[in-house]
C-alpha positions in Angstrom: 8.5 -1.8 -41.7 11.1 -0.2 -40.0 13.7 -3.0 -40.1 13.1 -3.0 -43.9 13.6 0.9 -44.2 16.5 0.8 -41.6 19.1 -0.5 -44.4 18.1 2.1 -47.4 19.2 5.1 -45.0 21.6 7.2 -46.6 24.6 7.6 -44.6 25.5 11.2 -42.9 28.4 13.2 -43.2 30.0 14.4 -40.0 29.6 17.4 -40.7 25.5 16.8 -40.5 25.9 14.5 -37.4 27.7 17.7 -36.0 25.0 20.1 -37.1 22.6 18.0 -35.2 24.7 17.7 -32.4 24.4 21.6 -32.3 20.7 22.0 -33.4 18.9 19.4 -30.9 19.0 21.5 -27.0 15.2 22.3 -26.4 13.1 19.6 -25.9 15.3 17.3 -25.2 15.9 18.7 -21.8 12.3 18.4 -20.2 12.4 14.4 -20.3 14.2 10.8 -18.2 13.9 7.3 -18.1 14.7 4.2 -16.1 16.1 0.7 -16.6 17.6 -2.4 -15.0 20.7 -4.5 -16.1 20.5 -6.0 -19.5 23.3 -6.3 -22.5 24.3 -3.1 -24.1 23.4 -2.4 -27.4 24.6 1.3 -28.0 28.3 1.8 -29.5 31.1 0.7 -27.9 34.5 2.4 -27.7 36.7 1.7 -31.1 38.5 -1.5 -31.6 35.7 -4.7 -31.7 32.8 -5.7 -34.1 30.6 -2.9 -32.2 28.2 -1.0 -34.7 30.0 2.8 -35.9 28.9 5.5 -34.0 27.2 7.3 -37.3 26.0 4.1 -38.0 23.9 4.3 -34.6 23.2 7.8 -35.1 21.6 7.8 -38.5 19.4 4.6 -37.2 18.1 6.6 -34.4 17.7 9.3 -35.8 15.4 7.8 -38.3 13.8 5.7 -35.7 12.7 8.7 -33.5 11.4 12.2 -34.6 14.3 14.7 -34.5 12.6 16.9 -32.0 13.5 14.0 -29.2 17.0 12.6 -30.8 18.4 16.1 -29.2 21.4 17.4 -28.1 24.3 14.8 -28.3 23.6 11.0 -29.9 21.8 9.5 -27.6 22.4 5.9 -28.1 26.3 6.8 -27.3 27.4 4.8 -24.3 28.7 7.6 -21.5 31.9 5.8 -21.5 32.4 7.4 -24.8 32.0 10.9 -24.1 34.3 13.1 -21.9 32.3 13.7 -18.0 32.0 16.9 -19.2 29.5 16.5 -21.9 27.6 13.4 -19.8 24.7 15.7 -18.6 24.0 16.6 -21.8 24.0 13.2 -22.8 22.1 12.1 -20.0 19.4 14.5 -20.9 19.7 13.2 -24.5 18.8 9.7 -23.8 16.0 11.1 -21.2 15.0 13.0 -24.3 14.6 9.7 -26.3 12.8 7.8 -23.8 9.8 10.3 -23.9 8.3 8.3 -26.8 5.7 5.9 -25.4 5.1 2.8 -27.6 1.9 0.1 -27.4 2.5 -2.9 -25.8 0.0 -4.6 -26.4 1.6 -6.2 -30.1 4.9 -7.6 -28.9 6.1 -7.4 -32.2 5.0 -4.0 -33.4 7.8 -1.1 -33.5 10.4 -4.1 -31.8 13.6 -1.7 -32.7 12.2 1.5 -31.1 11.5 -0.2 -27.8 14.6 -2.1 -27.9 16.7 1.6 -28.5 14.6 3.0 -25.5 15.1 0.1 -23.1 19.0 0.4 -23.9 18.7 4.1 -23.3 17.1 3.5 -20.3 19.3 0.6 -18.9 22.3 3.5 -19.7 20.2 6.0 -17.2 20.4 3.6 -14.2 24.1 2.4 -14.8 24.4 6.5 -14.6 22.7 7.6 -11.7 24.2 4.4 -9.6 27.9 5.4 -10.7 27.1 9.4 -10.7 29.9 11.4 -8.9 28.5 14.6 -9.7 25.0 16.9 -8.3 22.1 16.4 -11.2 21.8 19.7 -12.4 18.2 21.9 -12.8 17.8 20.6 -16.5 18.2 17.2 -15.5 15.9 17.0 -12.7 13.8 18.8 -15.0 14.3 16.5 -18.1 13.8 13.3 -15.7 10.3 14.8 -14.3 9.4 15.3 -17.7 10.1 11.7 -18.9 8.7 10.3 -15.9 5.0 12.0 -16.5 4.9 10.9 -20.0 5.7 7.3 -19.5 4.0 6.5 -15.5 1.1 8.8 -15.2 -2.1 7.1 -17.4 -5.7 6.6 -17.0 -6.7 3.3 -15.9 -9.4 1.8 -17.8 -12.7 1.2 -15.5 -12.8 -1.3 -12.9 -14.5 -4.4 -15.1 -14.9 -6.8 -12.1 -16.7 -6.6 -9.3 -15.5 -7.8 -5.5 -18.9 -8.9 -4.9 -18.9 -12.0 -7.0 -17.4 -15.2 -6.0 -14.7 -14.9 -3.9 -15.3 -13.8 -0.4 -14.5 -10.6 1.8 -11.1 -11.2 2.9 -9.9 -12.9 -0.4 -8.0 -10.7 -3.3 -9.0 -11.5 -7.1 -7.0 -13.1 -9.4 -4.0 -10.0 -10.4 -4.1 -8.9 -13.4 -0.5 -8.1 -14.9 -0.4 -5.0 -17.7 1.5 -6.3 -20.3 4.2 -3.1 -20.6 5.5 -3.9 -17.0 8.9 -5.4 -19.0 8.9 -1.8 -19.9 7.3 0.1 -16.8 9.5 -1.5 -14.4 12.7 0.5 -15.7 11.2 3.7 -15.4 10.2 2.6 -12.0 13.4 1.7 -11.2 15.1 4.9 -12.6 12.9 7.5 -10.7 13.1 5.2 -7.2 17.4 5.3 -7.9 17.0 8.7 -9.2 15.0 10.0 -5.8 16.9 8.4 -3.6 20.1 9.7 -5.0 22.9 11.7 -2.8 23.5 13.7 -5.7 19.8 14.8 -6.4 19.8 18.3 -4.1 16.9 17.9 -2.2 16.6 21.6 -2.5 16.1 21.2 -6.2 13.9 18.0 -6.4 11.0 19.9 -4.3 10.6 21.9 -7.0 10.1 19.5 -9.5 8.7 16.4 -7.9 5.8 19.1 -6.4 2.7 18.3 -5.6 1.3 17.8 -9.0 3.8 15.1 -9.4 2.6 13.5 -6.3 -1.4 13.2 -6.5 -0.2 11.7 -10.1 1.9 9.4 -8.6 -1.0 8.5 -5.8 -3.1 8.2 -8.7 -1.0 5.1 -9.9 -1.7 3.0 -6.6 -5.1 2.2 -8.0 -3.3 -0.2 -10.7 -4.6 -3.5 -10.7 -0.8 -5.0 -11.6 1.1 -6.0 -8.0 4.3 -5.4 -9.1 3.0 -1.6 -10.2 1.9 -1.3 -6.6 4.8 -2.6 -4.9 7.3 0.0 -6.8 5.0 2.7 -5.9 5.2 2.0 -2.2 9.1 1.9 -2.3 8.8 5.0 -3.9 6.7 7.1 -2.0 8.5 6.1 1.0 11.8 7.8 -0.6 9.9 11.0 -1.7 8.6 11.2 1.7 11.6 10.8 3.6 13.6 12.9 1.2 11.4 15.8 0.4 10.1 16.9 4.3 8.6 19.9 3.2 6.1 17.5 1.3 5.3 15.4 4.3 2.0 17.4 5.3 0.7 17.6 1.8 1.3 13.5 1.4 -0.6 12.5 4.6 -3.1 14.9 3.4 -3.4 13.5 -0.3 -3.4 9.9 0.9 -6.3 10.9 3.6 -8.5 12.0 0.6 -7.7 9.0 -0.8 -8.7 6.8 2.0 -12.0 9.0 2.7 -12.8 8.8 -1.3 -12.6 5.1 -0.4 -14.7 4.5 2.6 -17.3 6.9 1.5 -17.8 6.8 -2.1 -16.3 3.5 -4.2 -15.7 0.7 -1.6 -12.9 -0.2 -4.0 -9.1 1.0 -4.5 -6.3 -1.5 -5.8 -3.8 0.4 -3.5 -5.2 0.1 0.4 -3.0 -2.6 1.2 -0.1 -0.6 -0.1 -0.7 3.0 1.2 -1.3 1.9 4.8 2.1 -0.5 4.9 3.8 3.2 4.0 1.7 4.8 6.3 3.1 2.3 8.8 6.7 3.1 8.9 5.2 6.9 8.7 3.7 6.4 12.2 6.3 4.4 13.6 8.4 7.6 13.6 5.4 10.1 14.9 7.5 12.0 17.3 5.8 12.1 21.3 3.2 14.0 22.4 1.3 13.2 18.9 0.0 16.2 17.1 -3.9 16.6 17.1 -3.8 16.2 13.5 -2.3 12.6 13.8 -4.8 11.8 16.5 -7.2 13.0 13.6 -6.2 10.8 11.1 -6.6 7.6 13.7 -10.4 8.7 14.2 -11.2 10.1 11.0 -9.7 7.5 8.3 -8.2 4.4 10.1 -11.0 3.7 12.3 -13.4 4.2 9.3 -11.2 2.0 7.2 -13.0 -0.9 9.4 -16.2 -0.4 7.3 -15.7 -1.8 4.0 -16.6 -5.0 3.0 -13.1 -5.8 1.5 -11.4 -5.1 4.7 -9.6 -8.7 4.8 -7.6 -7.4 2.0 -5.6 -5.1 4.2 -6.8 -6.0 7.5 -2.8 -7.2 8.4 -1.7 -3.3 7.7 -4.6 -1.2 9.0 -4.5 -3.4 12.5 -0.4 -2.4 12.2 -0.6 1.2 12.5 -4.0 0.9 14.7 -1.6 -0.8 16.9 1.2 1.9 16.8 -1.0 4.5 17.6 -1.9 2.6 20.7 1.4 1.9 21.9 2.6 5.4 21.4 0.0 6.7 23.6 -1.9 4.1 25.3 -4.6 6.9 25.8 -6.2 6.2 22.2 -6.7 2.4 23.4 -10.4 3.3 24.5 -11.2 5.6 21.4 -9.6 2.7 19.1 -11.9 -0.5 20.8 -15.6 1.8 20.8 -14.4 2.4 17.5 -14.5 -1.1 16.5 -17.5 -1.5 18.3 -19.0 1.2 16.3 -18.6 -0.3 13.1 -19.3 -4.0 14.6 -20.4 -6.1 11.5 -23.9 -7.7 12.4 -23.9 -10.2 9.5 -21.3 -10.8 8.3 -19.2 -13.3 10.4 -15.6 -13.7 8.5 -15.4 -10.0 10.0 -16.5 -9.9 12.7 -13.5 -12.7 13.4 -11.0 -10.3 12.3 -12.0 -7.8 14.2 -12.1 -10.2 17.6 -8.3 -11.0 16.1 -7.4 -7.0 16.2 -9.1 -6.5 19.5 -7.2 -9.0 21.2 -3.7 -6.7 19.6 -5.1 -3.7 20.9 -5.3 -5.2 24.3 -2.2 -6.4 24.3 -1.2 -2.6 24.2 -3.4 -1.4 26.7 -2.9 -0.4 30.2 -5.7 -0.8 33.4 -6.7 2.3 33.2 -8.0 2.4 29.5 -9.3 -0.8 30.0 -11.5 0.3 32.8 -13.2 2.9 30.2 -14.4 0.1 27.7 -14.5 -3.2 29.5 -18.1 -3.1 30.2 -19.2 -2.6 26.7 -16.6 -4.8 24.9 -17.5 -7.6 27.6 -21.1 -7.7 26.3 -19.7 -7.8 22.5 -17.7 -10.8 23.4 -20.1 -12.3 25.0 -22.5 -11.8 22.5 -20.1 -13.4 20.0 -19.8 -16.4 22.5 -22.8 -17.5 22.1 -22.8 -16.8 18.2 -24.2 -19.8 16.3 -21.4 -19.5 13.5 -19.0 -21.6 15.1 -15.6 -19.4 13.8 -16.8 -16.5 15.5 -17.7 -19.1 19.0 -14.3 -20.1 18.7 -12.3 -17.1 18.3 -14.2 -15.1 21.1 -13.0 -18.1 23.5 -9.5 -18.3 22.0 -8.8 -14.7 23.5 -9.2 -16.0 27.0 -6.0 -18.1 26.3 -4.2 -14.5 26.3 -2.2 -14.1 29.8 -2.3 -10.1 29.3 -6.0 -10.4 28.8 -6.3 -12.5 31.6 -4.6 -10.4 33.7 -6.9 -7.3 33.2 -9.9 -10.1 33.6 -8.8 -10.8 36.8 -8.6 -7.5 38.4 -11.8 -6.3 37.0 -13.5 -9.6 37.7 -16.4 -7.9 39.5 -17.8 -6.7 36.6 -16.7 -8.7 33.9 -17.2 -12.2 35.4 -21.4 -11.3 35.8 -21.4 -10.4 32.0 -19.3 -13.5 30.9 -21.3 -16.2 32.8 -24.9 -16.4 31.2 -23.2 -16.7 27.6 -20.8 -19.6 28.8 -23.7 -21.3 30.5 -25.8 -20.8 27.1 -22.9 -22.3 25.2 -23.2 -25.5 27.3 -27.1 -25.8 27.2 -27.2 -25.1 23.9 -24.6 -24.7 21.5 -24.3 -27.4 18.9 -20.4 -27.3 18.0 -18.3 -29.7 20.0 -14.7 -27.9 20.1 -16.9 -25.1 20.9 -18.2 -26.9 24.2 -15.3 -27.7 25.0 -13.2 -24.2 24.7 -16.4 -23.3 26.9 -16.0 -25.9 29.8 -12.4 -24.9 30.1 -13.3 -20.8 30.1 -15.6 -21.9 32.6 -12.9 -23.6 34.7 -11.0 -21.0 34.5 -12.6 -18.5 35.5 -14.4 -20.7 38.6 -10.3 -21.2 39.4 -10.3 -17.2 39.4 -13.1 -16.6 42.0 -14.9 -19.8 42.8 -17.7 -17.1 45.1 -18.3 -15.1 42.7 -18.2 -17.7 39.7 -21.3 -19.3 41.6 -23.1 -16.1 42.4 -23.5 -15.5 39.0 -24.1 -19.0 38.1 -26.9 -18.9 40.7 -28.3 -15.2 39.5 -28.4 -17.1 35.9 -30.5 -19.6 37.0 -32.7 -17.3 38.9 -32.8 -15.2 35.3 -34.3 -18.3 33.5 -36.6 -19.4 36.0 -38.4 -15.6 36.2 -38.0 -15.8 32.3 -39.6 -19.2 31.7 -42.8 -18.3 34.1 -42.8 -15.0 32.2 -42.8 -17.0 28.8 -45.7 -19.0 30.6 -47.8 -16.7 31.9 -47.6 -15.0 28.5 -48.8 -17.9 26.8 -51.8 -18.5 29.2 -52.9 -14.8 28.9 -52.9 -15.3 24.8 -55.0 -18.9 25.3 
């Protein structure tokens, strides 16, 4: 409709364009955009087939309500106007970008999006070539636009991660078809953030706190490529705004206790704990209590849900981080685990024998000595575990020189604990490469201490003997 109503415009004086020039300043100011690199379509500078300048004024003009073409012509190309008037053209074109079209018909209002995605392609050639601070009404324009076009309710979570696919498998992504769109305003606020010339001073104010449990908000998207610009983006607010930092961890805590608690389901886990990774990494030494806090109250809980293979890789990143900045946490971190031990369900409790073995690799004698006892029955335990994945990756751990090493000096009591489930396995078990990653555990750790190896060999046997004759005299007595 619009392309046929386009032609029949009648055509402005100047005098009009400059009255609207002069009439458009409210509004205008309280929006911004965002784009990447595509072929210009606004007016170019005099002298080639480009489109007149009143030309692309009257078209926009009766493309967009008058109450967002504001200030100067937006679709102007900031090569065209002196540097002096290029903030208020700037927060022109941010003005125009606060209309938000539907996506979902490709072909429906195809001119207005095209005039906003040039308007926004012109905002990120801007702020990667600006040589001058981003004044208050800017800041306060781009916030604006920003809000209108990012923060949205999601519609309900129609699948469920109970059907079909298992634990540690992600579903099928689903992609929201406005990202050709989304990813420019994406693009403009992560350029306009991290910008030398947005005053850091000034940003706070805008980007506040508001701003950030709506942009939180948007980590629950079910499109990746959402996701993926969110974490690049909270990592610049948080690193530029440090008066925010406390809030953030805060916000992002609720988020992960909302998680574990409540829904068992959040698009963004994955996401929020690879930022949170790079946040620990640069904890300064001795930790604060409240980062001690956050290790026992939400990563350590994080362990629980059932779609923990999803973002297993992150959460055992900054477990580990924690661990090797103060190797005192090692023992709070593995009775953790062994507090939220899955019972039945076997594909975790392999990934958590896989993050045990990186949290020992962090971990001095001393903590070791606090949790051996009780992790040595787990593992044993899992030894003798008739799901053969779980056999096997218990046993693999022994291959570990850093493990072995903490074996071998705290044989005494780990060796009588480790015996009776390695002599099980080879009475019993029915997996062969299970057997065999048995035998050579066995070997191994007769190689260690051959005396004490067939002590408890020769206790075991004792052990099944007194049990047997138990077993019998029960059944007698019931005869």
């Amino acid at each position: 409709m619009w392309k046929q109503f386009l032609p029949k415009l009648p055509k402005k004086s100047s005098a009009s364009g400059k009255g609207d020039r002069a009439s458009g300043s409210g509004p205008g100011r309280n929006a911004a955009g965002n784009g990447s690199t595509i072929q210009r379509t606004s007016s170019c500078p005099s002298g080639g087939p480009a489109r007149p300048a009143s030309s692309v004024k009257r078209m926009s003009s009766a493309v967009f309500p008058s109450s967002v073409v504001a200030g100067i012509e937006p679709l102007v190309s900031f090569n065209d106007v002196p540097n002096g008037e290029k903030p208020n053209l700037f927060v022109s074109k941010v003005s125009l970008c606060c209309v938000v079209f539907d996506f979902s018909d490709p072909n429906k209002n195809s001119a207005e999006k095209d005039f906003k995605r040039q308007a926004l392609v012109d905002l990120v050639d801007y702020v990667d070539s600006a040589s001058s601070r981003f004044t208050d009404p800017m800041v306060l324009a781009c916030c604006r636009m920003f809000a209108i076009n990012l923060f949205r309710v999601f519609p309900p979570h129609c699948r469920s991660s109970s059907t079909g696919s298992g634990e540690g498998e992600e579903e099928e992504p689903m992609f929201d078809p406005a990202w050709p769109h989304l990813h420019l305003v994406y693009d403009l606020l992560l350029k306009f953030i991290g910008s030398s010339y947005l005053d850091s001073k000034v940003g706070k104010k805008y980007f506040d706190h508001t701003f950030i449990v709506r942009l939180l908000e948007l980590f629950d998207s079910e499109d990746p490529r959402e996701r993926d610009c969110l974490k690049a983006i909270l990592h610049r607010i948080y690193g530029k705004f440090m008066v925010h930092r406390p809030f953030i961890r805060k916000a992002v805590s609720n988020i992960f206790y909302h998680f574990v608690t409540e829904t068992d389901r959040h698009n963004g886990i994955a996401e929020l704990l690879e930022v949170f990774g790079s946040v620990i990494s640069g904890f300064a030494l001795p930790l604060k209590e409240e980062h001690k806090i956050f290790l026992w109250r939400v990563l350590i809980p994080l362990h629980k849900p059932k779609t923990l293979g999803v973002y297993l890789q992150q959460l055992t990143y900054c477990v580990t981080q924690f661990v090797e900045k103060e190797p005192k946490l090692a023992s709070s971190v593995i009775l953790g685990l062994l507090r939220y031990w899955p019972i039945t369900n076997s594909q975790k409790e392999v990934m958590f024998l896989s993050e045990i073995e990186e949290v020992l690799e962090a971990t001095n004698m001393v903590e070791f000595q606090k949790f051996m006892v009780p992790l040595f029955r787990r593992i044993a335990h899992c030894i003798n575990s008739s799901h053969f994945q779980v056999a096997e990756r218990a046993l693999f751990m022994w291959n570990n020189d850093h493990i072995i090493s903490l074996v071998a000096q705290n044989r005494q009591a780990i060796v009588p604990i480790v015996t009776p489930a390695l002599e099980e396995n080879i009475q019993n078990h029915w997996n062969v490469s299970v057997l065999n990653y048995t035998a050579n555990v066995k070997k191994m750790l007769s190689e260690m201490d051959e005396e004490l190896f067939s002590a408890c060999l020769a206790k075991h046997k004792e052990d099944r003997e007194r049990q047997a004759s138990l077993e019998q005299k029960r059944r007698l007595t019931w005869e």
